[in-house]
C-alpha positions in Angstrom: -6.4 -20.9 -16.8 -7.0 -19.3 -20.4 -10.7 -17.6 -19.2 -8.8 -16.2 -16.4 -5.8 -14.8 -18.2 -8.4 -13.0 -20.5 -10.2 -11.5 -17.7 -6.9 -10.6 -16.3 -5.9 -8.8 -19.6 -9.6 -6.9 -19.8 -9.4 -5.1 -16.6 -6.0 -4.3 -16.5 -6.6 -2.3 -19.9 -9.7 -0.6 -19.0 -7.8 0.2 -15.6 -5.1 2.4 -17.6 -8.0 4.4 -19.5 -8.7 6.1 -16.3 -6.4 9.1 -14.8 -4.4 9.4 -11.8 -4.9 12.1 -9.6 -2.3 15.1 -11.5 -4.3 14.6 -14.6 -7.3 15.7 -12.9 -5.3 18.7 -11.6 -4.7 17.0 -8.3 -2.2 17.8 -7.0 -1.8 17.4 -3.0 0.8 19.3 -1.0 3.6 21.5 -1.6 6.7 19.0 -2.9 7.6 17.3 -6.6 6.9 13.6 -6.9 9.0 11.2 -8.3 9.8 10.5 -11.8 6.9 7.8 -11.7 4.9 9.4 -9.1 5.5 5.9 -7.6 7.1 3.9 -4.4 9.4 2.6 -6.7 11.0 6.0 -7.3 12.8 4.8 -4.0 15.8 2.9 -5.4 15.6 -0.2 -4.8 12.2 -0.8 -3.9 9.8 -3.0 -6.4 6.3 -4.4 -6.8 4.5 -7.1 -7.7 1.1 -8.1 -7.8 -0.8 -11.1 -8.9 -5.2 -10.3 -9.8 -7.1 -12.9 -9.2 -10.4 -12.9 -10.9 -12.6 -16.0 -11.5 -16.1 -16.3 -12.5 -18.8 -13.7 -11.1 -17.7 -14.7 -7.4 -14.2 -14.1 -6.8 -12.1 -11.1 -7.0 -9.2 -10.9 -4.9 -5.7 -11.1 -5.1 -1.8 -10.3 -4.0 0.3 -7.1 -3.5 3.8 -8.0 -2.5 6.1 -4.9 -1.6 10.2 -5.7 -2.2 13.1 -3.4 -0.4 16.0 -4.5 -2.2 16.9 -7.0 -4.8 19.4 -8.6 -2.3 18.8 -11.4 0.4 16.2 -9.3 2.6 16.5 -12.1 5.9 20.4 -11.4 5.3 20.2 -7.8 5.1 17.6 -6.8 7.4 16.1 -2.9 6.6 15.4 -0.9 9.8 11.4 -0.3 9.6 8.9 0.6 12.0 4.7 0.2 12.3 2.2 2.6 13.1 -1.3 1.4 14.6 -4.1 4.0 13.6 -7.2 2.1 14.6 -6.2 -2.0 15.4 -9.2 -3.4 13.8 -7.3 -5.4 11.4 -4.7 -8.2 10.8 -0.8 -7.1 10.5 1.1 -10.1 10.7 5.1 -10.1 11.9 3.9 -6.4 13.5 5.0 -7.1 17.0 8.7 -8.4 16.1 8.9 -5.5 13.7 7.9 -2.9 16.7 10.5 -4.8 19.0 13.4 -5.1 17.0 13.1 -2.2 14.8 13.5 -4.9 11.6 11.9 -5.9 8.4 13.1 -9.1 7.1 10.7 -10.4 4.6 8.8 -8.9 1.7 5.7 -7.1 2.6 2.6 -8.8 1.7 -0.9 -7.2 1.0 -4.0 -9.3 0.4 -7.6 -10.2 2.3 -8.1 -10.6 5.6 -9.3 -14.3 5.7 -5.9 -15.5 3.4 -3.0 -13.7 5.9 -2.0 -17.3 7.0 -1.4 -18.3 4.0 0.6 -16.0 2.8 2.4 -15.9 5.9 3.4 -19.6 4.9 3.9 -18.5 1.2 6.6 -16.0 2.9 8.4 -18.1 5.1 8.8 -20.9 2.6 10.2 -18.6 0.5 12.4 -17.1 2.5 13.6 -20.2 4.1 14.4 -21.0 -0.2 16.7 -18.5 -0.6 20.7 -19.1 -0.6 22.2 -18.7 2.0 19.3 -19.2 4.3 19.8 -22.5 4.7 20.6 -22.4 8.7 17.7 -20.0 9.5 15.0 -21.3 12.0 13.0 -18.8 12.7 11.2 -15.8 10.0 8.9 -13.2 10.6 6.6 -12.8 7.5 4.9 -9.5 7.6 1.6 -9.5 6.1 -1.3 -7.1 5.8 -5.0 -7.2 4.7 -8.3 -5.3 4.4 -11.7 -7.3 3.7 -12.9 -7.4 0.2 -16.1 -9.8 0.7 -18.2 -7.3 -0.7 -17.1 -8.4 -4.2 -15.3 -11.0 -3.1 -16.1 -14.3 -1.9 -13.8 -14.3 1.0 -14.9 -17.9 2.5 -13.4 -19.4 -0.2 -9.8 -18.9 0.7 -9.3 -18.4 -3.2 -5.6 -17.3 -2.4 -3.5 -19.5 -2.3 0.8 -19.9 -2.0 1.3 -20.2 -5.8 -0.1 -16.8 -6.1 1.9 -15.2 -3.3 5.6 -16.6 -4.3 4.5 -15.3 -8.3 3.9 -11.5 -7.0 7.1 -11.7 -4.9 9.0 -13.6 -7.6 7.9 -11.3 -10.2 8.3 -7.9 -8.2 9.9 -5.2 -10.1 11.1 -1.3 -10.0 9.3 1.0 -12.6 5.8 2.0 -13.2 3.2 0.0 -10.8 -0.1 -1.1 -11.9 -3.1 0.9 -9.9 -6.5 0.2 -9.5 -8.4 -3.2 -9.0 -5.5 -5.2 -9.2 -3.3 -7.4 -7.0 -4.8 -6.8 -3.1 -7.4 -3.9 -4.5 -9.0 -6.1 -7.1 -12.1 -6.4 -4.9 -11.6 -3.0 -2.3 -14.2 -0.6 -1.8 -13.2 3.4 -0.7 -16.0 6.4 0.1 -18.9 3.6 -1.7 -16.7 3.5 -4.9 -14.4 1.2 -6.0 -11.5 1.0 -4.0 -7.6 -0.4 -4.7 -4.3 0.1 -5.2 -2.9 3.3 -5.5 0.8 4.8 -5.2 2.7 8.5 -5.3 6.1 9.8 -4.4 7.6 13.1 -2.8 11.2 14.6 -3.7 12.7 16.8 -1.0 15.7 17.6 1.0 16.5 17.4 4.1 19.7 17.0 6.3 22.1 18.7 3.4 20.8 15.8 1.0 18.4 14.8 -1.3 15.7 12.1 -0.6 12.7 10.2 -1.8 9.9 9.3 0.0 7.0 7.0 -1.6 3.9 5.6 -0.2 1.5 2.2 -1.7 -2.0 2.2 -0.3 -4.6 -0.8 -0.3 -7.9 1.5 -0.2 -10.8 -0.5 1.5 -12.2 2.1 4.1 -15.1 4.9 4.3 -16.0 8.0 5.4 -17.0 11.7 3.3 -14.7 12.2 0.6 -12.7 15.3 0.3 -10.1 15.4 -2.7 -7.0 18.0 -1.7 -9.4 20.2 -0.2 -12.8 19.7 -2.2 -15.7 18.1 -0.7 -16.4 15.5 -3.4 -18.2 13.0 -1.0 -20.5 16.1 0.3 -21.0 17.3 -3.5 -22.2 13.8 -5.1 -24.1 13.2 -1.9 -22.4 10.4 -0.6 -20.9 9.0 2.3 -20.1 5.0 2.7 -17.9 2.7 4.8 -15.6 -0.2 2.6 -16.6 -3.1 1.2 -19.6 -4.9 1.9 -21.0 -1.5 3.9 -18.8 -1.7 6.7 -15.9 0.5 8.1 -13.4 -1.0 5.9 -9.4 -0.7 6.6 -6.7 0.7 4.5 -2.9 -0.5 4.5 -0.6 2.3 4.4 3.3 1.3 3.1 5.8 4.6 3.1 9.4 3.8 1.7 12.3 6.0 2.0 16.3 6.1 1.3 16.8 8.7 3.9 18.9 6.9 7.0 16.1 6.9 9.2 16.4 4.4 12.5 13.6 2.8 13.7 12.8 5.6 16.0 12.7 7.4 13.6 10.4 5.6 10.8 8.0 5.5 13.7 7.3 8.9 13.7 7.2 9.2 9.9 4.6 6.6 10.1 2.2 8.2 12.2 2.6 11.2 9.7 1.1 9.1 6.9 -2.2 8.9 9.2 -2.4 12.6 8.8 -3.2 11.5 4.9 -6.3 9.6 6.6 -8.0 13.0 8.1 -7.3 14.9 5.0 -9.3 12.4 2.7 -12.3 12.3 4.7 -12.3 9.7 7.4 -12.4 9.4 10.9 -10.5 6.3 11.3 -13.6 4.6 12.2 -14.3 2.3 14.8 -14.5 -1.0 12.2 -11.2 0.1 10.0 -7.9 -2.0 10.3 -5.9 1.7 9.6 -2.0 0.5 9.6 1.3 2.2 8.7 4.3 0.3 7.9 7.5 2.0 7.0 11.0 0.9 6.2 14.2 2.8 5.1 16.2 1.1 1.8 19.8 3.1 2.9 22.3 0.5 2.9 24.5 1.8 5.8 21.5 1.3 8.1 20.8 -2.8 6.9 21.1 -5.0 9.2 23.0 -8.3 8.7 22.6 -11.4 10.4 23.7 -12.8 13.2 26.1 -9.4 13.7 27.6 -9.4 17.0 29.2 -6.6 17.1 29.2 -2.7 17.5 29.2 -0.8 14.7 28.3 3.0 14.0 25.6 4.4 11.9 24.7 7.6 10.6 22.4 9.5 12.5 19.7 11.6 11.0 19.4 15.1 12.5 15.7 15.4 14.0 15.7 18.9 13.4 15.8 18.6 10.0 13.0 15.6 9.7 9.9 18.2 8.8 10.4 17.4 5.1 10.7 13.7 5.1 6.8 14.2 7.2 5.4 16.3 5.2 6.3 14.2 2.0 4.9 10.9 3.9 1.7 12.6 4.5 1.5 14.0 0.6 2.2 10.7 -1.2 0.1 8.8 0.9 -2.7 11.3 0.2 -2.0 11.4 -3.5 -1.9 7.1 -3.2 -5.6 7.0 -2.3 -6.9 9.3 -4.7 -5.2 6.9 -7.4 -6.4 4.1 -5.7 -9.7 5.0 -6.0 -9.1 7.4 -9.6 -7.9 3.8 -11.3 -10.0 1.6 -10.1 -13.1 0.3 -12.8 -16.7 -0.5 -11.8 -17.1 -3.9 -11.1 -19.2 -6.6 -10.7 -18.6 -9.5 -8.0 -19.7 -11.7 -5.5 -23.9 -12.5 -5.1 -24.1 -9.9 -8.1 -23.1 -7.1 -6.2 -21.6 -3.8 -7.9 -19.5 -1.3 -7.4 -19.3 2.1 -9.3 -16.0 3.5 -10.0 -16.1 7.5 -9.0 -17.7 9.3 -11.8 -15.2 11.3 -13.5 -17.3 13.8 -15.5 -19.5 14.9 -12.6 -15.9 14.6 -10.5 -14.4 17.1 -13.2 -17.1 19.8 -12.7 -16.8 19.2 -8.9 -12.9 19.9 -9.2 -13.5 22.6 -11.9 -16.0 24.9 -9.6 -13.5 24.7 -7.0 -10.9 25.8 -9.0 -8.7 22.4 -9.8 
């Protein structure tokens, strides 16, 4: 274990040399971010993330997204999924879309472990007091393909590393980059990962957040809040391993939003998608999954009775879209931004995006 803690150490210091988008001058949209510029500048929400990087063949690992510190299965929050292209694996998606629920914490790794973690997910929820009389769970868990750097066969992931990123899930800053489910992602032919941002607004009389975590893994010509970067440097690539690629989308909120309603601020998060380069191609696994944190909306269970919630005016939703769309689009420039060059499976490299030549890029057109 000591090689791999080192490793572990190296790339998550060299990952916090690079910028994030706003010290580029990047700055997408018209609202403020958060505090942290983060998902966890939704109260409530934290992250955790385990990198799993051993020897030249394997880098992969575990994003886990909390919505409260409480018992999640107990208190159910109302979320919603949007489907962008379906070439992908979203576990728990088709319960979610029927019942308007989210009762486990979201889990983000590669394609080939989802079972897994599924099973890490519903033994630990099945763990939790209180939870002893529960029968049935829906783990939700999503995935793009790293086998370019990562060898993906070897089902590297395994339960241990899934209950130590929910377990160790916290609010503040959240690591970006090649860690946790980005380690081995590829965006635009660069280095690909984890990347979060965060809108302020108001809306409905009130004062929200909205925050968005991506995992990058997908293609297409890069532009960067309006500059063609991919057109500039000449290049234009699918994700890992040369193909299409996918990208997982999560968008938290504390506005009281139903599941209606998270629906259609899913499907605003796509937007983000079209105004980074890509046509959602026909190989990308392109999913939204969103989920409000307001505490009169929870769901307990087993209620059996009627009970009123508040209803959020649909005239005055604009602001709550327009924020999804920003932080998402901020999220995958500092997926990408944070990410290092790196090395991986059958020798293979990937370059992280070259920030001097990206800087005169930005600079001629006025960033």
């Amino acid at each position: 274990m000591r090689p791999l803690l080192i490793l572990l150490i190296a790339c998550t210091t060299f990952a916090q040399d690079r910028p994030r988008a706003r010290e580029l001058g990047l700055a997408p949209g018209i609202l403020p971010p958060g505090p942290l510029n983060a998902i966890t500048d939704v109260a409530g929400v934290r992250v955790g993330q385990v990198t799993i990087i051993e020897g030249d063949n394997v880098r992969t690992g575990v994003t886990a997204i909390v919505p409260h510190s409480g018992n999640l299965f107990q208190q159910k929050v109302p979320a919603a999924v949007h489907v962008g292209n379906a070439f992908g694996k979203l576990a728990g998606s088709t319960q979610v879309e029927e019942l308007g629920a989210l009762e486990t914490p979201i889990v983000l790794t590669n394609t080939l472990s989802v079972w897994r973690a599924a099973e890490a997910v519903v033994e630990y929820t099945l763990e939790q007091p209180g939870n002893e009389e529960v029968r049935s769970v829906n783990p939700v868990v999503g995935e793009t393909n790293d086998a370019g750097l990562n060898d993906v066969r070897g089902l590297h992931v395994t339960k241990q590393h899934v209950r130590r990123a929910i377990e160790s899930a916290r609010g503040g800053p959240v690591e970006e980059g090649a860690v946790g489910a980005g380690t081995g992602t590829s965006a635009f032919g660069w280095k690909g990962g984890i990347g979060t941002s965060s809108r302020l607004l108001e809306a409905g009389g009130a004062r929200y957040t909205v925050g968005a975590l991506v995992q990058s893994n997908y293609g297409g010509t890069l532009d960067m809040d309006g500059v063609p970067v991919g057109k500039e440097m000449r290049r234009q690539a699918g994700g890992a391993g040369g193909g299409d690629g996918s990208i997982m989308m999560i968008v938290a909120t504390d506005a009281p939003l139903d599941a209606r309603q998270l629906t259609r601020l899913a499907r605003r998060a796509m937007l983000a998608i079209g105004r980074t380069g890509s046509p959602s191609t026909h190989g990308s696994g392109d999913f939204v999954l969103s989920f409000t944190t307001a505490e009169a909306l929870r769901l307990g269970f087993g209620e059996r009775t009627v009970w009123q919630v508040p209803r959020f005016p649909e005239d005055a939703i604009t602001p709550l879209f327009q924020a999804a769309m920003e932080s998402t689009e901020e999220a995958i420039y500092n997926s990408m931004l944070k990410a290092k060059t790196m090395t991986g499976y059958r020798g293979r490299r990937v370059e992280a995006i070259p920030l001097d030549r990206l800087r005169e890029i930005l600079s001629r057109y006025g960033r």
